[in-house]
C-alpha positions, 0 to 999 in steps of 0.5 A: 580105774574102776566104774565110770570116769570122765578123763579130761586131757588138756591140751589135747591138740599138742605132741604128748596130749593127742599121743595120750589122748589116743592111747586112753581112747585106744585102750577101751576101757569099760565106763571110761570116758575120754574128753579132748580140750584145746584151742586148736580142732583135735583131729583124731584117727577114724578108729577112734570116732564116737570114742572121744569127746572134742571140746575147743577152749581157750582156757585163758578165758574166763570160765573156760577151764572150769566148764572143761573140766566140769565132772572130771574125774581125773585130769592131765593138764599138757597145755603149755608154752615152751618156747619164748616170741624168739623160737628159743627158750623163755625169757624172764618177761614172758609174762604169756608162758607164766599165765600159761604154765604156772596161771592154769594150773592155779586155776586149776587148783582153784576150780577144784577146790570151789567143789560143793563141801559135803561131796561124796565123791572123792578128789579128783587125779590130776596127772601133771606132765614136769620135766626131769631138768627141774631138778636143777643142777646136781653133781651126779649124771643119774638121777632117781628123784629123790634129789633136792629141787634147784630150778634154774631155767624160766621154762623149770623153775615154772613147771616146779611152782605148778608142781608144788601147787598141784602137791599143796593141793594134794597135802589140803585134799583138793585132788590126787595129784602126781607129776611125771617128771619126763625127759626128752619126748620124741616120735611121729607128728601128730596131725595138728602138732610136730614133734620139735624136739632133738630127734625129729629136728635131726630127722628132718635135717637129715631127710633135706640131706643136712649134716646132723651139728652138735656142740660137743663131742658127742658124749653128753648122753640123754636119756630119749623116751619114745612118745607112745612109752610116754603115753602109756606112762600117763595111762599107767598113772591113772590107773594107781593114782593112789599109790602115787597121790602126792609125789613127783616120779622120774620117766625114762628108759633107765639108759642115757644115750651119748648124743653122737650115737643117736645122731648117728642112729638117726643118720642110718634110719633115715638113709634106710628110708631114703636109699641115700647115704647116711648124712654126715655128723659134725661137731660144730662151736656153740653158739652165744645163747648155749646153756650149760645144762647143753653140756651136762649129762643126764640119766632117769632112774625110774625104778620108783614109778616102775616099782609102784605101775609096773610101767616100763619103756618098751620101744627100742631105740632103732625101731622108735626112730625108724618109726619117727623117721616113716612118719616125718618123711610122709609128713613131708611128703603130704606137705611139700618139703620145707626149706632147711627141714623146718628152718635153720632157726630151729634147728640152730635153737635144738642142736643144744639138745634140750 
């Protein structure tokens, strides 16, 4: 990016939002300036004090999102509902996930084209956070983007409608945008939001000494991205906007996982950190509420983003989880150890490994 930028991050306080937050700011880049808007206060690292602008917002509100993004340059919108008033997946009358994940980004797109006509300057970036399973179901295990769309679940057919809104966008000239489609995210906490996802919810269950449950046999591979591989994605985004305008592109290492050998990584890490025995990793029956997509093997290709960014995921396996684990048992430590790491119930809702 050159000259002067003012980079909004929208919901800036969640997992991937303050690891992307940090990474703009940790970069330092001449003339870029970095605003961080949620609803919760974000808490930023003393390095980076007078670095980032910290705005609270509920940008349900009215006006409250075209007062965040006033002057932006670019725009990453992490604000979203993943989970239903259950802890599991979104329901079909979840009307607050709607207005959350599909609603803002209308707005979004509607406070960008209320811009003064006549401008000099040109549309705004906007880099949308999507998912690699909007794709649907698909009869291959690797998939490279250029698949058709068949959304299934509420949670990806929602981040498809805003994805297409945010391409329509593109198509009239309102703004430059791009969607990274990522996989599964995984990493430390963030000091105002935790990771609840497949790999930190087995870390916290093997640090209380629980056994580590699947509902398969351990074959069913995931392609797991690392959060600060993550982070530098949306940094790399920013930076050829142009190259990307318009388009949805597939982030991931490239190298699906079979699940049991990441239990079992996960196992050994935390028994590096702890001196005890590696927790055992079982297979157990699934339970009523299991999606097929639960079964289903997944691979990114990424060479499209990689061959336009030059980005690659740079964090082996072993070294990221032996980070996560450093930082979720500190955590932990700090806080007090949480009956049933976290609570039975979500770690029932994640052994689907979603």
């Amino acid at each position: 990016m050159s000259g002067p930028r003012q980079v909004v991050v929208l919901g800036a306080s969640g997992f991937i939002g303050s690891a992307v937050v940090r990474a703009l700011a940790d970069a330092g880049t001449p003339g870029v300036r970095v605003r961080a808007v949620s609803r919760r206060p974000v808490r930023l690292p003393d390095r980076l004090a007078g670095r980032v602008e910290v705005v609270a917002a509920d940008l349900t509100e009215p006006g409250a999102l075209a007062r965040a993004v006033a002057g932006a340059d670019a725009v990453l919108p992490f604000t979203a509902r993943i989970r239903g008033a259950s802890g599991w997946r979104l329901s079909e009358d979840d009307t607050e996930a709607e207005r959350v994940n599909v609603g803002l980004i209308r707005d979004l797109v509607a406070v960008l084209g209320g811009r003064p006509s006549g401008s000099t300057r040109r549309p705004p970036v906007v880099v949308f956070p999507g998912s690699n399973t909007q794709v649907g179901r698909v009869g291959v295990e690797r998939i490279d983007g250029s698949e058709p769309d068949r959304p299934e679940g509420v949670y990806d057919r929602q981040k498809h409608a805003a994805e297409s809104l945010l391409k329509e966008a593109s198509a009239a000239g309102l703004a430059r945008a791009v969607s990274l489609r990522l996989p599964p995210v995984y990493g430390p906490p963030a000091p105002t939001a935790e990771d609840r996802g497949v790999v930190s919810t087995m870390i916290r269950r093997a640090l209380a000494g629980e056994p580590l449950t699947m509902w398969h046999d351990g074959t069913v591979r995931r392609d797991l991205l690392y959060v600060d591989d993550a982070a530098r994605a949306f940094a790399a985004a920013l930076a050829h906007a142009d190259a990307l305008d318009g388009r949805h592109f597939l982030i991931g290492t490239g190298r699906a996982q079979p699940l049991g050998e990441v239990f079992r990584a996960v196992a050994r890490a935390v028994s590096r950190c702890t001196g005890a025995d590696p927790v055992p990793v079982v297979s157990v029956t699934p339970p009523p509420h299991a999606d097929p997509t639960d079964f289903r093997s997944l691979e990114v290709d990424p060479s499209s983003f990689v061959t336009a960014t030059g980005w690659r995921a740079l964090t082996p396996l072993d070294e990221a989880l032996d980070r996560t684990v450093t930082a979720v048992a500190a955590a932990r430590a700090g806080a007090g150890a949480e009956a049933g790491a976290g609570a039975g119930a979500e770690a029932g809702a994640e052994a689907g490994h979603r």
